[in-house]
Structures are given as C-alpha cells and as structure tokens.
FIVO-895747 format. One record per atom (N, C-alpha, C): residue in three letters; chain; atom name; y negated, z, x. Coordinates in nm, 3 decimals, decimal comma, m for minus. Example, Ala and Ser with C-alpha at 12.3 -4.5 7.8 and 13.67 -1.06 7.14 Angstrom:
2
rest / kette / atom / Y / Z / X
Ala / A / N / 0,569 / 0,780 / 1,319
Ala / A / CA / 0,450 / 0,780 / 1,230
Ala / A / C / 0,330 / 0,780 / 1,320
Ser / A / N / 0,225 / 0,708 / 1,285
Ser / A / CA / 0,106 / 0,714 / 1,367
Ser / A / C / m0,003 / 0,787 / 1,290
//
This chain:
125
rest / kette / atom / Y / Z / X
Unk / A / N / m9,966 / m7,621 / m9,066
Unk / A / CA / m9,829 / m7,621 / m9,024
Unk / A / C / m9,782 / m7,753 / m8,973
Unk / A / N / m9,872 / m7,860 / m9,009
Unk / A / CA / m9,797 / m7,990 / m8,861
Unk / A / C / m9,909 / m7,980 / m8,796
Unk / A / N / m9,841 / m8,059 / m8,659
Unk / A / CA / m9,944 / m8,087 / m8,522
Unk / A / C / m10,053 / m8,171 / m8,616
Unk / A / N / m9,985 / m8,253 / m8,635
Unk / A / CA / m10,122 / m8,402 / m8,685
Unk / A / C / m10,155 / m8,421 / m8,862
Unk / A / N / m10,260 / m8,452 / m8,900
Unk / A / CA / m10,303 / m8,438 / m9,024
Unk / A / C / m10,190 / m8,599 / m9,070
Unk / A / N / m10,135 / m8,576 / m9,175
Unk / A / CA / m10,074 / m8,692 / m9,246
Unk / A / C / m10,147 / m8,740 / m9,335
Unk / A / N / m10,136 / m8,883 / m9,297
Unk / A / CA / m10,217 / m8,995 / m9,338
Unk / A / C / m10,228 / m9,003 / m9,500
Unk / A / N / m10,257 / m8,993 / m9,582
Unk / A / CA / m10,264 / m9,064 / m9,713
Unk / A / C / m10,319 / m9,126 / m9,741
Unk / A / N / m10,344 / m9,185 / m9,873
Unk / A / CA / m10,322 / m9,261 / m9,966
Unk / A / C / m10,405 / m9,236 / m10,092
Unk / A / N / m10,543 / m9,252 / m10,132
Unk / A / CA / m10,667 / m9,243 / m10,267
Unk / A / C / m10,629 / m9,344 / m10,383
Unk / A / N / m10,616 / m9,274 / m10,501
Unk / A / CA / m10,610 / m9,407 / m10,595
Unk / A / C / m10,767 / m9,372 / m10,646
Unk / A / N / m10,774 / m9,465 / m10,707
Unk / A / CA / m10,927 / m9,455 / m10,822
Unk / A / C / m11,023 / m9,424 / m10,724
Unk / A / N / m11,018 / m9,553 / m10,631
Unk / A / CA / m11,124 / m9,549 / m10,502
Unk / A / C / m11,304 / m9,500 / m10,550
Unk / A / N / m11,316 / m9,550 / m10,675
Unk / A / CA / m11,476 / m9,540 / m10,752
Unk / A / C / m11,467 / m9,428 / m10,772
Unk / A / N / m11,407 / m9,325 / m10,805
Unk / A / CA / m11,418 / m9,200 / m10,803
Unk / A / C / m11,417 / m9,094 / m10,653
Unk / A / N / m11,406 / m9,152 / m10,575
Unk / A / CA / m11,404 / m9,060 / m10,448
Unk / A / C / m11,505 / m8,946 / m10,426
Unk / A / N / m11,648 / m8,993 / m10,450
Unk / A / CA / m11,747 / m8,917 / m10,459
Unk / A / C / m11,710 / m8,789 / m10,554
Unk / A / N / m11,658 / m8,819 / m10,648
Unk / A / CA / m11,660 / m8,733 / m10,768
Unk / A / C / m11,500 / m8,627 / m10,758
Unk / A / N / m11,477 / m8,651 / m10,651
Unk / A / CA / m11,324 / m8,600 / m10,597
Unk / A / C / m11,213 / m8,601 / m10,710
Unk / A / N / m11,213 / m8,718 / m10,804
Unk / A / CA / m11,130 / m8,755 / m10,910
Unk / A / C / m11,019 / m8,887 / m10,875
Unk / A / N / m10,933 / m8,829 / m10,756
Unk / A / CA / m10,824 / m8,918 / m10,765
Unk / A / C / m10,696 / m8,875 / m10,754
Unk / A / N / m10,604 / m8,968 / m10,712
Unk / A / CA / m10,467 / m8,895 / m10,691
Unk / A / C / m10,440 / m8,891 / m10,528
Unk / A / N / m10,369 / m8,797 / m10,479
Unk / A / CA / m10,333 / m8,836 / m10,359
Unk / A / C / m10,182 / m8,895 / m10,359
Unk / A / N / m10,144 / m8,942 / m10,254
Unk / A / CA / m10,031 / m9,059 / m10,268
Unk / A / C / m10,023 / m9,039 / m10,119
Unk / A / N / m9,881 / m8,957 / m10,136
Unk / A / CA / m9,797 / m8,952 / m9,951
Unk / A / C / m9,714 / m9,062 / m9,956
Unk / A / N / m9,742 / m9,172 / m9,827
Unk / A / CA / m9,686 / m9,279 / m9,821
Unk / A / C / m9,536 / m9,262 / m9,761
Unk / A / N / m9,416 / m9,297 / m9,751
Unk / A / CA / m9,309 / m9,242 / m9,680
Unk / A / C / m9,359 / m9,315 / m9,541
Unk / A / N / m9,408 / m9,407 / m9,477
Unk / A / CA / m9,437 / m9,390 / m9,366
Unk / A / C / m9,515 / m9,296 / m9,270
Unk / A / N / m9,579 / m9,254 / m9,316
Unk / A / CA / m9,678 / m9,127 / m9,293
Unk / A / C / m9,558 / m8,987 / m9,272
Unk / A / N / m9,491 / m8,960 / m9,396
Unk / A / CA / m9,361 / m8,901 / m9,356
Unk / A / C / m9,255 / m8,945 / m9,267
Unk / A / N / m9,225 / m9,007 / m9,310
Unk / A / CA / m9,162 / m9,096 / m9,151
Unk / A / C / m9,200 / m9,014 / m8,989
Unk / A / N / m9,379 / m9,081 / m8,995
Unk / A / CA / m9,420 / m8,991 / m8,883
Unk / A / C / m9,454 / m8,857 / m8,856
Unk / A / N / m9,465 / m8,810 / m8,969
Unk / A / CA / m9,473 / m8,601 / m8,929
Unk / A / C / m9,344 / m8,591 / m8,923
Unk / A / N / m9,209 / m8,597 / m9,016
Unk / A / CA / m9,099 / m8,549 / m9,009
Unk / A / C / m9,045 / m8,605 / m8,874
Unk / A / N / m9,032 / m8,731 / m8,781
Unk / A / CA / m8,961 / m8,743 / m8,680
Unk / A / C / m8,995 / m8,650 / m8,545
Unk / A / N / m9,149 / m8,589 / m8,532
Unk / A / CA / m9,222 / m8,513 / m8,492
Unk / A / C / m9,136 / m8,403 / m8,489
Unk / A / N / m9,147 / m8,335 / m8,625
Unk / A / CA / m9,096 / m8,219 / m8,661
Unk / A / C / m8,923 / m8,180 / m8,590
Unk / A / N / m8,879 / m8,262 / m8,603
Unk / A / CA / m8,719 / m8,329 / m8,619
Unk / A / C / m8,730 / m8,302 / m8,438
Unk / A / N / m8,794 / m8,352 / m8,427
Unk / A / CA / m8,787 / m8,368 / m8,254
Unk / A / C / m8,769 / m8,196 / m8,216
Unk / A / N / m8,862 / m8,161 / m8,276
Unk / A / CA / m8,933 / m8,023 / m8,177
Unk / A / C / m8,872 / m7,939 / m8,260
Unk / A / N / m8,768 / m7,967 / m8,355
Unk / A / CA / m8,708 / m7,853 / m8,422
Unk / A / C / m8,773 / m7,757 / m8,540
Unk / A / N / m8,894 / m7,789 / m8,581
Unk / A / CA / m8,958 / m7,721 / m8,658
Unk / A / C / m8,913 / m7,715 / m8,820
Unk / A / N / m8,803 / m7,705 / m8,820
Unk / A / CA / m8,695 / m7,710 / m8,985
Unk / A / C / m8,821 / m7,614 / m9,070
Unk / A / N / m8,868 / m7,509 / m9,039
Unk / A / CA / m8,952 / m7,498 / m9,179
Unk / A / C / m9,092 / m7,596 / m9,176
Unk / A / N / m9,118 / m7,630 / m9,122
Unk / A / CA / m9,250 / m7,712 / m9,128
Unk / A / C / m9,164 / m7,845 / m9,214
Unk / A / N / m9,032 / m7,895 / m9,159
Unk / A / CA / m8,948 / m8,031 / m9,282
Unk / A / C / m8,941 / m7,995 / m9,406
Unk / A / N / m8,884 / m7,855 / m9,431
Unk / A / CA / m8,904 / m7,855 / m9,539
Unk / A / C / m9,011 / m7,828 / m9,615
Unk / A / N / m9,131 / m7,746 / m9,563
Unk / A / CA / m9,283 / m7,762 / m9,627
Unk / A / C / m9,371 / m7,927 / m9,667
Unk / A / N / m9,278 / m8,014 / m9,545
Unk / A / CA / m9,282 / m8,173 / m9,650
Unk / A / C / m9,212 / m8,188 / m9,710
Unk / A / N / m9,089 / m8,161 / m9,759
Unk / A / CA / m9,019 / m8,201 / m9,870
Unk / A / C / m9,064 / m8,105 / m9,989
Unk / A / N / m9,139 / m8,060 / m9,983
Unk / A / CA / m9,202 / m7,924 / m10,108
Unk / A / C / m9,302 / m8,015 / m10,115
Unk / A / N / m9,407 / m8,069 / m10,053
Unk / A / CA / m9,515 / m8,123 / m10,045
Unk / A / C / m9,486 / m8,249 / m10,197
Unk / A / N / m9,353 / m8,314 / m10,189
Unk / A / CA / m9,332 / m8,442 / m10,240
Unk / A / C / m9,313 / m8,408 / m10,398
Unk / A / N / m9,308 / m8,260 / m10,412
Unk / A / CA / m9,304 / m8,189 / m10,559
Unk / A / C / m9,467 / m8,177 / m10,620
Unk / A / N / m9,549 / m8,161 / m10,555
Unk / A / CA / m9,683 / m8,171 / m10,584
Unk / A / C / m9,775 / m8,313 / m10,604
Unk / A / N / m9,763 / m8,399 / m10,475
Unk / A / CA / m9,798 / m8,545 / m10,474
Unk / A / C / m9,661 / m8,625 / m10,483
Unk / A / N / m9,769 / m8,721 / m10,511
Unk / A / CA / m9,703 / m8,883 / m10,581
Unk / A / C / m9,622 / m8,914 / m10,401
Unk / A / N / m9,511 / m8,918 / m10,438
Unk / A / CA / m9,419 / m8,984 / m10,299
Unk / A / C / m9,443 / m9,161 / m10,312
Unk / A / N / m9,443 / m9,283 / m10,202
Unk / A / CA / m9,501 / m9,400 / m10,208
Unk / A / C / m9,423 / m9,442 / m10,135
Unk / A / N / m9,250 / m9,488 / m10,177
Unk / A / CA / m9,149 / m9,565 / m10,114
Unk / A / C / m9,203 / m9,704 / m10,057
Unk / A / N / m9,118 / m9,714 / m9,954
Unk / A / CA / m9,184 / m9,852 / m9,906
Unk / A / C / m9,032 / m9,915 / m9,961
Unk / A / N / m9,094 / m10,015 / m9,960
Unk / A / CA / m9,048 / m10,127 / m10,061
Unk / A / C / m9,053 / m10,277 / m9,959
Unk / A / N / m8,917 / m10,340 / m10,045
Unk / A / CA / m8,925 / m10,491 / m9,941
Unk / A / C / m9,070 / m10,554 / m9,946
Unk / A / N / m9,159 / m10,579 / m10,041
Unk / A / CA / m9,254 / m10,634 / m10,096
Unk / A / C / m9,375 / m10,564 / m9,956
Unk / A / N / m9,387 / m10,418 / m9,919
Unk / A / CA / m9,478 / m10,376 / m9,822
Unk / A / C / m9,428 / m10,407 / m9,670
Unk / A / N / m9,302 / m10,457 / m9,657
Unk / A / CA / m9,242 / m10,466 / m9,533
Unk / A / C / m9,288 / m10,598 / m9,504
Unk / A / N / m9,260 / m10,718 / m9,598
Unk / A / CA / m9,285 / m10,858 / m9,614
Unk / A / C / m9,452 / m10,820 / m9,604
Unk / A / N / m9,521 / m10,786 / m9,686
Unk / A / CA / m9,681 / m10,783 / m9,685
Unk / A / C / m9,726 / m10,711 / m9,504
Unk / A / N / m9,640 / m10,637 / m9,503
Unk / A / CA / m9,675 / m10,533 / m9,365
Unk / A / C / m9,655 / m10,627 / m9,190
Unk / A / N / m9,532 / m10,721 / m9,219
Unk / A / CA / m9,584 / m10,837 / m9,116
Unk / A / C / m9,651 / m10,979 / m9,156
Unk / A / N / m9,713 / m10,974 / m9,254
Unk / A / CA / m9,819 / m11,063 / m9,236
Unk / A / C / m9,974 / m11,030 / m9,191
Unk / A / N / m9,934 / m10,870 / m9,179
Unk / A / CA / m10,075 / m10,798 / m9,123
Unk / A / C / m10,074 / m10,803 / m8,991
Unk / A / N / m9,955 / m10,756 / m8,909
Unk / A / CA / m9,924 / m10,762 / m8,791
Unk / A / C / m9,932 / m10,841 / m8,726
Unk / A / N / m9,899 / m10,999 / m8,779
Unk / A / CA / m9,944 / m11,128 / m8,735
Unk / A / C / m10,079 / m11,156 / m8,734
Unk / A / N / m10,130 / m11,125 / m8,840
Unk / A / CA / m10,282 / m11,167 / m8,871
Unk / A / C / m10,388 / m11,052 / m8,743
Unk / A / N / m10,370 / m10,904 / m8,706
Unk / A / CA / m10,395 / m10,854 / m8,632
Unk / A / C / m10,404 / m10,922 / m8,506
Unk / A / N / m10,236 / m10,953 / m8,461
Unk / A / CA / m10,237 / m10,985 / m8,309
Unk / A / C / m10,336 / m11,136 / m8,316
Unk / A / N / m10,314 / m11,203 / m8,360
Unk / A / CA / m10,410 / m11,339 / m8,416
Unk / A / C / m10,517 / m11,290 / m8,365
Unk / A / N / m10,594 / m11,193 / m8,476
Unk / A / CA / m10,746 / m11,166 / m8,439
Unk / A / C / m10,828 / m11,094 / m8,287
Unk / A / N / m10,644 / m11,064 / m8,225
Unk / A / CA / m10,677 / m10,976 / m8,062
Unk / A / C / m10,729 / m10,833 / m8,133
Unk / A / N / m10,675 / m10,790 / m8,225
Unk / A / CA / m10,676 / m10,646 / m8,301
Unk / A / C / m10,510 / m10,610 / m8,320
Unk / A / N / m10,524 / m10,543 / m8,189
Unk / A / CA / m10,358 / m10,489 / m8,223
Unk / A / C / m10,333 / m10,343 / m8,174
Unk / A / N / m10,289 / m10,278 / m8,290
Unk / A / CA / m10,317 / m10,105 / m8,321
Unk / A / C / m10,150 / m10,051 / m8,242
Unk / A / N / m10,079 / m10,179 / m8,207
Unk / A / CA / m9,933 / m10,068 / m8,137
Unk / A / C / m9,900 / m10,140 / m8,027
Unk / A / N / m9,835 / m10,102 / m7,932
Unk / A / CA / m9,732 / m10,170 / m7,823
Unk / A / C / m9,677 / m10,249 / m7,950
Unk / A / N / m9,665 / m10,415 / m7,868
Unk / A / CA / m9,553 / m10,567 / m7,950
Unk / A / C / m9,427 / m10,507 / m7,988
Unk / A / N / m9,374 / m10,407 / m7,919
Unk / A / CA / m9,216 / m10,385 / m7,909
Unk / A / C / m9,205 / m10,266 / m8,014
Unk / A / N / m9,326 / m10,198 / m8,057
Unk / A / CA / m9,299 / m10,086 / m8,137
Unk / A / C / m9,337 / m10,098 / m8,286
Unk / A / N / m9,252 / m9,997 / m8,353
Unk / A / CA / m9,274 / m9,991 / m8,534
Unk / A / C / m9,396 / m9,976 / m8,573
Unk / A / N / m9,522 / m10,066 / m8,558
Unk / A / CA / m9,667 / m10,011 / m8,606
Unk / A / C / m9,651 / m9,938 / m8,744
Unk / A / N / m9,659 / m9,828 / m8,716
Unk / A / CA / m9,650 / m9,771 / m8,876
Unk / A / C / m9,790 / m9,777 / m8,928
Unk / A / N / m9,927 / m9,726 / m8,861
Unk / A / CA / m10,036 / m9,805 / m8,923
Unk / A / C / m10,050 / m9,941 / m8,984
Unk / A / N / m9,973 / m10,065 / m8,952
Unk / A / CA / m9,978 / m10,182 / m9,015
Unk / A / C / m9,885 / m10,168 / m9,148
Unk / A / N / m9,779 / m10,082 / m9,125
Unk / A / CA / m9,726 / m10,052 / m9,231
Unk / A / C / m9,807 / m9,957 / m9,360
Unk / A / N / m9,819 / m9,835 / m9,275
Unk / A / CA / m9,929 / m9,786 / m9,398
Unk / A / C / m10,050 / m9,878 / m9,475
Unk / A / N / m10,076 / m9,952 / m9,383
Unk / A / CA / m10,186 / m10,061 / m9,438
Unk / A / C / m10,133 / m10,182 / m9,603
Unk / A / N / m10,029 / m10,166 / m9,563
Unk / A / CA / m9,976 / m10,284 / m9,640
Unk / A / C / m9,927 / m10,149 / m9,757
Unk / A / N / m9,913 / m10,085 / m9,724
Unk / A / CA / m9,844 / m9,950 / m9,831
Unk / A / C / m9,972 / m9,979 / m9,935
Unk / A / N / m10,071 / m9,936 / m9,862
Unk / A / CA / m10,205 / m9,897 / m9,932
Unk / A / C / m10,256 / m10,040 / m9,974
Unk / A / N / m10,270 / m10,151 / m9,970
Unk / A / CA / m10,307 / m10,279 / m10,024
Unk / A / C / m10,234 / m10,284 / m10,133
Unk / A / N / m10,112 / m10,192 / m10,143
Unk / A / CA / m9,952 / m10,248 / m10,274
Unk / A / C / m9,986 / m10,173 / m10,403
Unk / A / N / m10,124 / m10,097 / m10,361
Unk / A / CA / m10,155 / m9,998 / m10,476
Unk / A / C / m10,313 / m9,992 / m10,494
Unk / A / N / m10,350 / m10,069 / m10,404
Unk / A / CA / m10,505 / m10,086 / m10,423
Unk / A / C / m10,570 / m9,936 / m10,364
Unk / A / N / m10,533 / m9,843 / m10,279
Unk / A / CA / m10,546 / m9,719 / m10,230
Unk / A / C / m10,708 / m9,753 / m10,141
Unk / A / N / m10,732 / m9,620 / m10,088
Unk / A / CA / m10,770 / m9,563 / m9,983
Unk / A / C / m10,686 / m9,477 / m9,872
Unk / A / N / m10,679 / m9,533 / m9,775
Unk / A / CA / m10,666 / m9,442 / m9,647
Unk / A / C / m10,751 / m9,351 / m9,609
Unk / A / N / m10,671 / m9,240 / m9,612
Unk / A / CA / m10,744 / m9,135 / m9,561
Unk / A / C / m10,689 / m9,074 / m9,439
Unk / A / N / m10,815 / m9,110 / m9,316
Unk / A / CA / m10,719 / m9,061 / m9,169
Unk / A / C / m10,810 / m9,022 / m9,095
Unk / A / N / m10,737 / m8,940 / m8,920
Unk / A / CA / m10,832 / m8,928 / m8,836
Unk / A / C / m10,840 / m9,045 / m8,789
Unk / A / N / m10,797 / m9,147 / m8,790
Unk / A / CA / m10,741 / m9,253 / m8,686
Unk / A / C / m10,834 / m9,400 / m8,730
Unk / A / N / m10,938 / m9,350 / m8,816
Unk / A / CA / m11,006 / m9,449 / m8,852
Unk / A / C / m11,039 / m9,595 / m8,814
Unk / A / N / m11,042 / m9,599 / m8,614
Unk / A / CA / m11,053 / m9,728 / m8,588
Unk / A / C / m10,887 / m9,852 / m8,616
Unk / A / N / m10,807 / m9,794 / m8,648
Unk / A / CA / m10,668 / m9,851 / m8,644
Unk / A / C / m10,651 / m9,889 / m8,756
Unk / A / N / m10,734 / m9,880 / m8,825
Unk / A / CA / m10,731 / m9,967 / m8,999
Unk / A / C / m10,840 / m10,069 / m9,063
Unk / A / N / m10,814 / m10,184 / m8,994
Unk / A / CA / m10,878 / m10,310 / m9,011
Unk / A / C / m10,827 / m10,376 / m9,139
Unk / A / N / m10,766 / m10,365 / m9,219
Unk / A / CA / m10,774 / m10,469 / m9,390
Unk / A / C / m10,728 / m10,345 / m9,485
Unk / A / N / m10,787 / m10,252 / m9,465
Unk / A / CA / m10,778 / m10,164 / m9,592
Unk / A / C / m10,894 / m10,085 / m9,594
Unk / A / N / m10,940 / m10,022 / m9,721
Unk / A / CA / m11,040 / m9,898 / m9,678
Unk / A / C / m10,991 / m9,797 / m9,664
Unk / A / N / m11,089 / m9,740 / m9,592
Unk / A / CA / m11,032 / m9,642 / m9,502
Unk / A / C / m11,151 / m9,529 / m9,506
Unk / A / N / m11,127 / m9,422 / m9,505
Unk / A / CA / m11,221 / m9,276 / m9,495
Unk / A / C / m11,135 / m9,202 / m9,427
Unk / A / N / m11,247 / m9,153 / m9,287
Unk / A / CA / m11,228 / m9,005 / m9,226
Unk / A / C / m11,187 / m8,905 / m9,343
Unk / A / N / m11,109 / m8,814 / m9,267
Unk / A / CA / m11,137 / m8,670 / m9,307
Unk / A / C / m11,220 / m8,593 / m9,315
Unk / A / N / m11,306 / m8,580 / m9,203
Unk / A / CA / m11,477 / m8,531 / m9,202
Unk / A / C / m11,515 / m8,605 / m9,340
Unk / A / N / m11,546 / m8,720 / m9,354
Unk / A / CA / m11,579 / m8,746 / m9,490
Unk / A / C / m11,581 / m8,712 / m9,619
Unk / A / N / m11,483 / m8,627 / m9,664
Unk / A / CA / m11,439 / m8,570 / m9,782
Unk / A / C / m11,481 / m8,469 / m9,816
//
C-alpha cells in the first residue's frame, strides 16, 4: 500500500542473522511516505501509517539528530559524497544521524546513499 518501501531502523544489530530485533520507524522516513501520500491524496494508505506507529517503536527526531544530522552533511559534501541537491532537506543524512542516536541498522533499497551508518538491503533479509 505505499509506492516506496519505508526506510527503517534494526536495533540489536548482532542479532540480524537470527531475525531477533526491533524495528524502529524513524519520523523522517514518515515524513517521506506521508508527504507522498498527502500529495496524491491517498488518506487510507496515511492512515495505514499512523496504525503502523501502534505496532513499531515510532523514532522522534530530536534537536540532538538535527545537530548530529549536519555534521554529516558537512562531513559528506567535504568527502565529494553528497546524497541530495545543496538546497534540499537530505532526509537520508537525516535518517543517518537518526540511526547513529540509537546505534541502529538501516534498512533500505537505497543502499548506496548511506555512507556512516550500517546499512542492509532489503533483498538481504
């Protein structure tokens, strides 16, 4: 029921193999399915994420990931690794810093766009 798989979030990375963790929806990740949704009008697919946040751990962003989230963005453009247009909200640098604030795994299709966190495909799982 969305266009694009939403990004999460692995705790108890040593357990992955053993499929013993938590999943953890980051609100940036919501952020990006719901503005999607919002756009194209799809009100039951919004509220099938707000049902979603009754099952998994919801992962407010916080001043602490915003502050952590442009020192990634800097450190990126620095390295000539830069995952958005200068002028736009990298929400990948944000999810990145989400997932460093909890010691996570990313779990995405978007695998090359996550340079300082770990990160696993979906095929992977």
């Amino acid at each position: 029921w969305f266009e694009k798989k939403i990004e999460v979030i692995l705790l108890n990375k040593s357990q992955v193999k053993n499929i013993d963790f938590d999943i953890i929806l980051p609100e940036i990740s919501d952020y990006e399915v719901r503005r999607g949704l919002l756009h194209k009008d799809i009100l039951k697919a919004v509220y099938r994420l707000d049902e979603l946040k009754e099952y998994i751990t919801y992962l407010p962003i916080t001043t602490e990931v915003m502050l952590k989230a442009a020192e990634l963005w800097a450190m990126a453009r620095k390295q000539g690794i830069p995952s958005s247009d200068p002028k736009e909200l990298d929400c990948d640098i944000i999810l990145s810093a989400q997932c460093l604030s909890i010691k996570g795994i990313v779990i995405t299709e978007n695998v090359k766009h996550f340079h300082f966190v770990d990160v696993i495909s979906y095929k992977d799982i």
